[in-house]
Each structure stands twice: as structure tokens, then as C-alpha cells.
C-alpha positions as CSV (number, residue, x, y, z in Angstrom):
1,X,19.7,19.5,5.0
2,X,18.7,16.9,2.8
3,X,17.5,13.5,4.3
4,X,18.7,10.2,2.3
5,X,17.8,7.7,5.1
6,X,14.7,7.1,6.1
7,X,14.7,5.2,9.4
8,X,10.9,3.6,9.6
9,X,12.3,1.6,13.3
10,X,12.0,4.9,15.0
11,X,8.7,6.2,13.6
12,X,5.4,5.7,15.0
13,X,2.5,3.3,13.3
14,X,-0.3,5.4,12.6
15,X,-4.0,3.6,11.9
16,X,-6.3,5.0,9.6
17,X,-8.7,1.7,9.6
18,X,-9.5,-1.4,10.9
19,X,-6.5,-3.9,9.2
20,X,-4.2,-1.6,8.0
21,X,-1.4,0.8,9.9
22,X,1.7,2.3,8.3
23,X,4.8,4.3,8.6
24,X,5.0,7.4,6.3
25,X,8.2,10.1,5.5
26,X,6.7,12.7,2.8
27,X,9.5,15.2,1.4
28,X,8.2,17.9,-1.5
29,X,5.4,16.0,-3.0
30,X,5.9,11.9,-2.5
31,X,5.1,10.2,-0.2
32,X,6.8,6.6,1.3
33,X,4.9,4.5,3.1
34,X,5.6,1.0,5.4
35,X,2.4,-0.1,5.1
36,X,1.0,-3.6,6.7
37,X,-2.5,-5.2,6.4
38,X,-3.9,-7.8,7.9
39,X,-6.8,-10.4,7.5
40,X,-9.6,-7.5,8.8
41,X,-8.6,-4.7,6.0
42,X,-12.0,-4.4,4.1
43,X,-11.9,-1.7,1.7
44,X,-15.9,-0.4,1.7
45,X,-15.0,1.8,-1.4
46,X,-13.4,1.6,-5.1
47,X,-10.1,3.4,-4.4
48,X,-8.9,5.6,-7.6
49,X,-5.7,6.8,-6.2
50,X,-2.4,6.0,-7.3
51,X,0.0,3.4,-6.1
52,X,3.5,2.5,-7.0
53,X,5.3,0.1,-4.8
54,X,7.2,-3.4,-4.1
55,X,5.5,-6.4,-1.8
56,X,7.7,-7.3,0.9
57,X,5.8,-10.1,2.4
58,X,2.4,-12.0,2.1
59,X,0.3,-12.4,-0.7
60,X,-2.5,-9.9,-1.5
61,X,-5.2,-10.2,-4.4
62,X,-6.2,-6.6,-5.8
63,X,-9.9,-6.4,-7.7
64,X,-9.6,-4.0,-10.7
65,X,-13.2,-3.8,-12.1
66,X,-13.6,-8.1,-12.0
67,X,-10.4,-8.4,-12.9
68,X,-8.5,-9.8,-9.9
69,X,-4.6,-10.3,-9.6
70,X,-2.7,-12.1,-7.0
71,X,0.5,-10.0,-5.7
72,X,3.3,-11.7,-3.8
73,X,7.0,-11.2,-2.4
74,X,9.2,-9.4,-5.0
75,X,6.0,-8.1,-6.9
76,X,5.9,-4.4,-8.3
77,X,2.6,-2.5,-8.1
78,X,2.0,-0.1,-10.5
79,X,-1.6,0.7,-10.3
80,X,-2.4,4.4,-12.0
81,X,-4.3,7.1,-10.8
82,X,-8.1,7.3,-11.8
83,X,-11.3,5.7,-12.2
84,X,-10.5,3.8,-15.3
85,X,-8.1,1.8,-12.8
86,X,-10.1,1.9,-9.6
87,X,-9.4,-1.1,-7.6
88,X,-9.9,-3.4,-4.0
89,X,-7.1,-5.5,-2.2
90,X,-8.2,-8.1,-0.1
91,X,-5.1,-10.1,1.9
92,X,-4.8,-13.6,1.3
93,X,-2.4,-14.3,3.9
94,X,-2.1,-13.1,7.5
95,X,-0.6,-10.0,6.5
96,X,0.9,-8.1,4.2
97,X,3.6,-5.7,4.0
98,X,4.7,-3.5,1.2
99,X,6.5,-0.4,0.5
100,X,4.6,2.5,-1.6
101,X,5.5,5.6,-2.9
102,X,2.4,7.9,-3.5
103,X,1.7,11.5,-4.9
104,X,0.9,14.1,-1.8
């Protein structure tokens, strides 16, 4: 059977790093994530990976190369995979919460 809903109240948040913790369903190969970040997310690395989502709340500003844009409620990401559009996000707010579909 085929599932439509995805009900994020009854999963689990899972914490990779300091500052960040998310929520993720994965069906064939995507990927949505819940994903919140606070003040203490530090990205130590570049990340090339791919992101497509829609900024639910706060205000994060996202480094691509020296080129830095400021994402808010009601924002679309659309960041492509690859080093030519490796990027940083640093929260500007007290957190941040967002909704991402991603590649598995």
C-alpha cells in the first residue's frame, strides 16, 4: 500500500549534529525531511549535496562561495547538487525550520 500522508507528529527527531535534528520519511529514492536548526548549527565543511525545499520559519543566511543569501518564511530553496554550488547556512534567528526533499 501506498502512503500519501506523512504524519511527522508521531515520528522520532533524530540528531546527526550539534544544532540541527530532523524528522525523515524516504519512499523509492526521495527523501522528506522536517528539519530544525538552531543558533549552535556550524557547518565545519562546504556541503555539495542537493537541496530542494520551502522555509517554514526563521531566517537562515546560506554562503555559496562569498556569495551569501538571506532565506526566510515562504522562501524556496533550490540549491543543486555539486561543487560548483557548494554552500554553508548559518541561522540568523533562534531557529529555523524547513521542509526538504532530497535525493537518497
Amino acid at each position: 500500500m501506498k502512503q500519501y500522508r506523512i504524519d511527522f507528529e508521531s515520528m522520532a527527531w533524530e540528531s546527526p549534529a550539534d544544532g540541527v535534528r530532523f524528522k525523515a520519511y524516504e519512499q523509492g529514492s526521495k527523501k522528506l525531511r522536517l528539519v530544525e536548526f538552531s543558533k549552535e548549527f556550524v557547518e565545519p565543511d562546504w556541503c555539495t549535496k542537493g537541496h530542494i525545499g520551502y522555509i517554514l520559519q526563521g531566517q537562515m543566511e546560506i554562503d555559496f562561495d562569498g556569495e551569501k543569501i538571506v532565506f526566510g518564511p515562504g522562501d524556496g530553496v533550490f540549491i543543486p547538487e555539486g561543487p560548483e554550488h557548494k554552500h554553508k547556512g548559518r541561522v540568523l534567528t533562534d531557529k529555523v525550520k524547513a521542509i526538504l526533499v532530497e535525493d537518497v
